[in-house]
C-alpha positions as CSV (number, residue, x, y, z in Angstrom):
1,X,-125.5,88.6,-147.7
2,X,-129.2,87.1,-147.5
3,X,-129.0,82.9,-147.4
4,X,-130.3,81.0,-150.2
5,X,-134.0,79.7,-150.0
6,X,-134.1,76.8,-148.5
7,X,-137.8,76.2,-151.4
8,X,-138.6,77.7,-154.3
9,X,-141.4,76.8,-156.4
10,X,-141.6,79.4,-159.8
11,X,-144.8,78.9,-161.3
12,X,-145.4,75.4,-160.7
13,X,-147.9,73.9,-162.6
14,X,-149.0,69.8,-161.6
15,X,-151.5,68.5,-163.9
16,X,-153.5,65.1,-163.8
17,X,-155.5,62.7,-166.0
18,X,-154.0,64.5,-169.2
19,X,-154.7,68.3,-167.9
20,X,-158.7,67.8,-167.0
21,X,-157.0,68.4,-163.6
22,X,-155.2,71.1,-162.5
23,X,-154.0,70.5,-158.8
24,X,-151.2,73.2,-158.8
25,X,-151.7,76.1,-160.7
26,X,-148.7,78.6,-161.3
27,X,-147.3,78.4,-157.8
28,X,-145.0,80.4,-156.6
29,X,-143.0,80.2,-153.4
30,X,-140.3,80.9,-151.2
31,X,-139.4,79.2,-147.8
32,X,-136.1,80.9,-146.1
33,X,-133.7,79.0,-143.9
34,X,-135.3,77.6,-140.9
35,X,-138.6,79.0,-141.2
36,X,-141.2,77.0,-140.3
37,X,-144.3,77.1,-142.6
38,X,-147.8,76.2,-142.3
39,X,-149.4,75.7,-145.7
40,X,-153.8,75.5,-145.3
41,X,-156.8,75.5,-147.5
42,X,-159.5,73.0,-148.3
43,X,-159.2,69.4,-149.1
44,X,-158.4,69.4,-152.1
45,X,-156.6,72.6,-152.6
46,X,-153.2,71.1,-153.7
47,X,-151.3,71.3,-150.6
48,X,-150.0,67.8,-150.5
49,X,-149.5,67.7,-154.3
50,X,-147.2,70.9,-153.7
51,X,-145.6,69.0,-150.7
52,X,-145.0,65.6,-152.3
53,X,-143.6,67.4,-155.8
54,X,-141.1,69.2,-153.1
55,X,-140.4,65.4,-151.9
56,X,-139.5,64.5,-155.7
57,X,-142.4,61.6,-155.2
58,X,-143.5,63.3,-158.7
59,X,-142.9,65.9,-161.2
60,X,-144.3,69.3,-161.8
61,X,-146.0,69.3,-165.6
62,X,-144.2,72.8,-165.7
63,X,-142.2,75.2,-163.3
64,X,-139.3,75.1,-161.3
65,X,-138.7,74.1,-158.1
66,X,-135.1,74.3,-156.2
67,X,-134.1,72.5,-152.6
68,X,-130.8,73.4,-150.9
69,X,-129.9,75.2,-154.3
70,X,-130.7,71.6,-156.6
71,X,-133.0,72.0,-159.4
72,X,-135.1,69.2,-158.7
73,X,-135.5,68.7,-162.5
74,X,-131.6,67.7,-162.4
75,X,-132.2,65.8,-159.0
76,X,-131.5,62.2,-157.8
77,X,-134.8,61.2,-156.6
78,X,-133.3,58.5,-154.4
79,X,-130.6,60.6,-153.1
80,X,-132.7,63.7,-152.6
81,X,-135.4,61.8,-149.8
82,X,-132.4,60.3,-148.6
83,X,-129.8,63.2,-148.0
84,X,-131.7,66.1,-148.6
85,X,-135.8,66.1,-147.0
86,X,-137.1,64.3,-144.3
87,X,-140.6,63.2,-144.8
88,X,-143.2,62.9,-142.0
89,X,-146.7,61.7,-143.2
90,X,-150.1,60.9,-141.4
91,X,-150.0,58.0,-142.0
92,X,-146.4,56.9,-141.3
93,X,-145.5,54.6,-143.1
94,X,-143.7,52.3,-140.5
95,X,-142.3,48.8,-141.0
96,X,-145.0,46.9,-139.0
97,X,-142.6,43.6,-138.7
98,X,-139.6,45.9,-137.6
99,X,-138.8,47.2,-134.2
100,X,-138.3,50.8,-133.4
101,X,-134.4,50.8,-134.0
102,X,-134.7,49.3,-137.4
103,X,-137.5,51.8,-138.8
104,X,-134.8,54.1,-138.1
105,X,-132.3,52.2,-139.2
106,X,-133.6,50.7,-142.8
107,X,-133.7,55.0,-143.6
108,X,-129.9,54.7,-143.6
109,X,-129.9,52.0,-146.3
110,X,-126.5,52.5,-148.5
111,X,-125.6,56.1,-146.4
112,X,-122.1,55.0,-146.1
113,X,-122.3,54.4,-142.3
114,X,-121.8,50.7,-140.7
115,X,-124.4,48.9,-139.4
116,X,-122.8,49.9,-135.9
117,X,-122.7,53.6,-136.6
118,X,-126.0,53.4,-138.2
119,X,-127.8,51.2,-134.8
120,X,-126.4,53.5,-132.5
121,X,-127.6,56.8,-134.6
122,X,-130.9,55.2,-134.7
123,X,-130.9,54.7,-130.8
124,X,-129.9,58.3,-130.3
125,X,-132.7,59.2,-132.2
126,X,-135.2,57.2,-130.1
127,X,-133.9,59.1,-127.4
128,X,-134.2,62.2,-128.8
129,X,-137.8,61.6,-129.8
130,X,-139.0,60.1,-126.5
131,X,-138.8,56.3,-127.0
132,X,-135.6,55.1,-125.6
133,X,-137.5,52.7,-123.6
134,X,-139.5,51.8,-126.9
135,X,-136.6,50.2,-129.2
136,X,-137.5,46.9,-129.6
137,X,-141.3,47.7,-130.1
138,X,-142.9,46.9,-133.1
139,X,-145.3,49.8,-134.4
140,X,-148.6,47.9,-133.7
141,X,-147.2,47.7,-130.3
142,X,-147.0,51.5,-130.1
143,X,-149.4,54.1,-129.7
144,X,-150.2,56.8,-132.2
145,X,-148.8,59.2,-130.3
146,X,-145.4,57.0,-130.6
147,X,-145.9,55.9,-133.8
148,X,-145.6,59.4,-134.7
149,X,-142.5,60.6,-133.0
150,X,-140.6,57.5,-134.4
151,X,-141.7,58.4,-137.6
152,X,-140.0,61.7,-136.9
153,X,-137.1,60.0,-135.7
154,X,-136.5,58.0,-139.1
155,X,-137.2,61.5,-141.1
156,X,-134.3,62.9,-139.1
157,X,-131.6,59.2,-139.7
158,X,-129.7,61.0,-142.4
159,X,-129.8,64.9,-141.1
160,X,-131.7,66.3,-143.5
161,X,-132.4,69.9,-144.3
162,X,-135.4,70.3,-144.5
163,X,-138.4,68.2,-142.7
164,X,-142.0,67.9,-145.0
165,X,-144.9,66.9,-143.0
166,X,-147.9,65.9,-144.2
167,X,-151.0,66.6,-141.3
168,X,-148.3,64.8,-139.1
169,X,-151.0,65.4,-136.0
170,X,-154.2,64.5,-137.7
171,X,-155.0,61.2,-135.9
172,X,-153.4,62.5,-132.3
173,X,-155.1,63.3,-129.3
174,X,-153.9,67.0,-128.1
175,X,-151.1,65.5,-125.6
176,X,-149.9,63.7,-127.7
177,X,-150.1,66.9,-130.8
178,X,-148.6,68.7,-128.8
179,X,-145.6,66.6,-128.1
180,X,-145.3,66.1,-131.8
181,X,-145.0,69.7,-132.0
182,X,-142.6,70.6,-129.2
183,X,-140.4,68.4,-131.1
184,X,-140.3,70.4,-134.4
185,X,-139.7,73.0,-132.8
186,X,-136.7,72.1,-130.8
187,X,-135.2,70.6,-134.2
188,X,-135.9,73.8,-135.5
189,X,-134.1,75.7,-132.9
190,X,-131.3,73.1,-132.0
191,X,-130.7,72.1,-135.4
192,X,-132.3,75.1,-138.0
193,X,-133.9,72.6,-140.2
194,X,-136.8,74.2,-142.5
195,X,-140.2,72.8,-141.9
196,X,-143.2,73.0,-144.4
197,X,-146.2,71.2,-142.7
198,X,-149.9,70.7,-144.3
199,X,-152.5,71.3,-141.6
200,X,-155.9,72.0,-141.3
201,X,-155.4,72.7,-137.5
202,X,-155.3,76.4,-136.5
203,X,-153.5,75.8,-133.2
204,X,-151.2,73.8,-135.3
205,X,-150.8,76.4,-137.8
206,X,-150.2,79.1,-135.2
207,X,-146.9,77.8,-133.9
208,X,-145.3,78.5,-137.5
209,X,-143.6,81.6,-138.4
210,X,-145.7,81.9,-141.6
211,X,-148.9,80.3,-142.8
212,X,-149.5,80.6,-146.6
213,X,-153.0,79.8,-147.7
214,X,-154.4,77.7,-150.7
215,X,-157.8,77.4,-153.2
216,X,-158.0,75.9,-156.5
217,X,-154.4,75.0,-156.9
218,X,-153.5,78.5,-156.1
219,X,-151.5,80.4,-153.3
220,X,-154.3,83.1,-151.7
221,X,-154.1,85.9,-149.5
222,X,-156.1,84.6,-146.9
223,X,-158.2,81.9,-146.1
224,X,-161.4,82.0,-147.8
225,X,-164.4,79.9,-146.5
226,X,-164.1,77.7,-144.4
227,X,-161.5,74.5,-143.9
């Protein structure tokens, strides 16, 4: 017996400024259980509308979308970035006031673990991301190589699922991409989380299992033009 989709999308539709824009248009698509998935196109195409409606940071105007077997429509926005996706972003998001541990930390808000459970989770994840040595840096103090892979470690504080990253080596220099990417893929193995990732980059693109192009809002065949 086949495993559940890890995503589904069924004809999702995301519309914007009253339906003068169309940024997803009738998608449909399936992730399995541990793949990892490259999603490409233009600027512009839709792929971080489709990744952030997968997030629940918004709502489809029409179509389904299941995670983990939720409808998202009968989700607990909260509860679903908390338990159920990790997010990883270009931009990172990091508390610049807090050290490293308590980026990782502040993700565990209200997950039922004490704050010793939850400091020494947040360590382990340092570790595992390469900045053991880093846990009482504060982001500025880091570099963006670092910045990066503790932003991986606080997607990771509650053991989610499934990991969305958002061009999450766009502003690294190709060490330091590549690190970032040796990492997903040793979560993948070690841990068979699902990983959807918006890139532009080929050589990032060629490490998935699958890369599924977009244009206008649409899923393509192939890419068309150029990037």
């Amino acid at each position: 017996m086949n495993d559940p989709p890890a995503i589904e999308l069924i004809e999702v539709v995301k519309e914007f400024d009253a339906g003068v824009i169309r940024a997803l248009d009738g998608v449909t698509l399936t992730v399995a259980q541990g793949e990892y998935v490259a999603l490409m196109g233009p600027s512009g195409c839709g792929k971080s509308t489709l990744l952030h409606l997968v997030a629940l940071l918004d709502a489809p105007t029409s179509g389904v979308i299941v995670v983990n077997q939720q409808d998202l429509s009968q989700a607990d926005a909260d509860r679903h970035r908390r338990s159920e996706v990790g997010l990883v972003f270009q931009l990172h998001n990091l508390l610049p006031h807090l050290n490293a541990v308590q980026n990782v930390e502040v993700a565990m808000f209200s997950n039922g673990l004490s704050h010793r459970e939850q400091r020494e989770r947040a360590r382990q994840l340092l570790g595992a991301v390469g900045l053991g040595r880093k846990e009482r840096a504060k982001p500025p103090q880091l570099a963006g190589g670092e910045r990066q892979r503790l932003a991986i470690a606080r997607a990771l504080a509650n053991v989610p699922r499934v990991i969305l990253a958002d061009e999450p080596t766009g502003n690294l220099d190709t060490e330091s991409a590549g690190r970032v990417l040796e990492l997903f893929e040793q979560l993948r193995r070690e841990r068979g989380v699902t990983i959807l990732m918006v890139t532009h980059d080929n050589r990032v693109a060629s490490r998935a299992d699958r890369v599924v192009f977009m244009r206008d809002g649409r899923i393509v065949s192939g890419p068309e033009g150029g990037y």
